[in-house]
C-alpha positions as CSV (number, residue, x, y, z in Angstrom):
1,X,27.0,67.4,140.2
2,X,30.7,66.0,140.7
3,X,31.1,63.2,142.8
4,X,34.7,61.7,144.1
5,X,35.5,58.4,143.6
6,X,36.6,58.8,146.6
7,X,36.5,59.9,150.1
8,X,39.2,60.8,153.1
9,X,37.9,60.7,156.6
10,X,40.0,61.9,159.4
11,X,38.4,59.2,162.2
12,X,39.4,61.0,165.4
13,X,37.6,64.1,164.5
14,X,34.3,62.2,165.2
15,X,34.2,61.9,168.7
16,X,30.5,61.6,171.0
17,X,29.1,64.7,171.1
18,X,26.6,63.7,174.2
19,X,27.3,61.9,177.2
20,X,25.3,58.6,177.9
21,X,24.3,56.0,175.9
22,X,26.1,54.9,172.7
23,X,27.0,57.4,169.8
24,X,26.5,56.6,166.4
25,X,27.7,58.5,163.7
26,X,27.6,58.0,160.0
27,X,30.8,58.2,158.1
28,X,29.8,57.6,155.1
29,X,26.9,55.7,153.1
30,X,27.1,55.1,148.5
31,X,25.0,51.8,147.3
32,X,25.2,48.9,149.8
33,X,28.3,49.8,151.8
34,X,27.6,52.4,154.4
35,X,30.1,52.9,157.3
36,X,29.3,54.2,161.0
37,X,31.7,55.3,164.1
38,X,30.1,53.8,167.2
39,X,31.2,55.2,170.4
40,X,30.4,52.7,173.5
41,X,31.2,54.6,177.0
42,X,32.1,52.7,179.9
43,X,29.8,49.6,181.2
44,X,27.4,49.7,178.0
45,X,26.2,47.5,175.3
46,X,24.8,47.1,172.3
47,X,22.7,44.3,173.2
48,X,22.0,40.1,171.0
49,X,20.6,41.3,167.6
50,X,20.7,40.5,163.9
51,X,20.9,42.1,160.7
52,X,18.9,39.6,158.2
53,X,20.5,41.2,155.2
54,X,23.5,42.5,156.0
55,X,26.7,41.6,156.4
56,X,28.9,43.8,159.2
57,X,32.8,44.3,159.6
58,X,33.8,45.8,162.8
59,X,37.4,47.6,163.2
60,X,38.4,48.8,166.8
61,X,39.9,52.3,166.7
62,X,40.6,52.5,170.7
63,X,39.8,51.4,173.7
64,X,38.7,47.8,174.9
65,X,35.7,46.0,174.6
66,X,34.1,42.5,174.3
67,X,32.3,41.0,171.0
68,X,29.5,38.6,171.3
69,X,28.7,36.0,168.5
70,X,26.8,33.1,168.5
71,X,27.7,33.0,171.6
72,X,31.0,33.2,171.9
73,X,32.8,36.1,174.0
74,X,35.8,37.7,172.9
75,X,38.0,40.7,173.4
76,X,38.6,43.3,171.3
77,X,41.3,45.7,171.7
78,X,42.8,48.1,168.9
79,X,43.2,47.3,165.9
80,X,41.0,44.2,166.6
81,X,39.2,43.4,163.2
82,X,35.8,40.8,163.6
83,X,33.3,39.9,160.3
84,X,29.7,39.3,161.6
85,X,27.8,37.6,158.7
86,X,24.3,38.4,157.9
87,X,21.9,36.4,159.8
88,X,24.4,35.6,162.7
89,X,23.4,37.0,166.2
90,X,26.0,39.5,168.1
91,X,26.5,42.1,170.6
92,X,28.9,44.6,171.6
93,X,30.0,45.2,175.6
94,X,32.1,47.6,176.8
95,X,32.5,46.4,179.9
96,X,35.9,48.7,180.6
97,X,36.6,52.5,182.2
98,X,37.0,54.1,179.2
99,X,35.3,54.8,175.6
100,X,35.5,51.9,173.2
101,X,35.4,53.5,169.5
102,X,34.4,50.9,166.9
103,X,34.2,51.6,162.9
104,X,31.4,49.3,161.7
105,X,31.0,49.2,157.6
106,X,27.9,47.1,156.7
107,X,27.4,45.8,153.1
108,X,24.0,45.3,151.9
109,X,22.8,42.1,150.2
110,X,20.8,41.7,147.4
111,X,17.6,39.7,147.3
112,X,15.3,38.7,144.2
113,X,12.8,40.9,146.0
114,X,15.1,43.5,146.0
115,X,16.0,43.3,142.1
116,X,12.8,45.3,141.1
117,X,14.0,48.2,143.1
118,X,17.1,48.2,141.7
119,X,15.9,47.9,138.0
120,X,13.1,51.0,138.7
121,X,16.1,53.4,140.4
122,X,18.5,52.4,137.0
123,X,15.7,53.0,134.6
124,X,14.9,56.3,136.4
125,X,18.7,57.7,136.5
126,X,19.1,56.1,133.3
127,X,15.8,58.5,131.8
128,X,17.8,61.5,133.9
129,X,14.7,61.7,136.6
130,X,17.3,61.0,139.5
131,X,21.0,61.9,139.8
């Protein structure tokens, strides 16, 4: 089957399709590098977590919000660009009257652990018993 090299997303056509809690929807995933639109509505969080192995860039779309790292409060507005390193602990607040939209594209890293994996899945597309 023909895959693109490439891929054109029109952002604002993904909008929350429930009210409530936070909206998550994929945009796109190949390899490592997936991306995701998170929708926060008014006065809710994604609360202090980590991602051990990987590494997270978060692009505001609209709206207003506050990120959380290591600590640290700031705000981010649209347009607002923020790198989160694997390993480092960080939350997202929308403490604001309206939705705050964030595009978050996480990058995997690769461990020795994960090297066997890697070398099974090439052999197997490699011998044409995955695509």
């Amino acid at each position: 089957m023909f895959q693109p090299a490439f891929g054109e997303l029109n952002i604002k056509a993904y909008q929350p399709h429930r009210p409530g809690g936070v909206v998550s929807t994929s945009l796109f995933s190949h390899e490592e590098l997936h991306a995701d639109l998170v929708v926060l509505p008014p006065h809710s969080e994604i609360s202090l977590h980590t991602h051990e192995n990987e590494n997270e860039l978060f692009d505001v779309i609209e709206g207003d919000g506050i990120f959380v790292v290591n600590g640290v409060e700031f705000p981010g507005g649209a347009g607002k660009c923020v790198f989160v390193k694997a390993g480092t602990v960080h939350a997202l607040r929308n403490d604001g009257d309206c939705l705050w939209t964030v595009r978050v594209t996480r990058q995997s890293r690769v461990y020795p652990r994960h090297v066997g994996m890697l070398v099974r899945r090439a052999v197997r597309k490699r011998l044409g018993l995955i695509s």
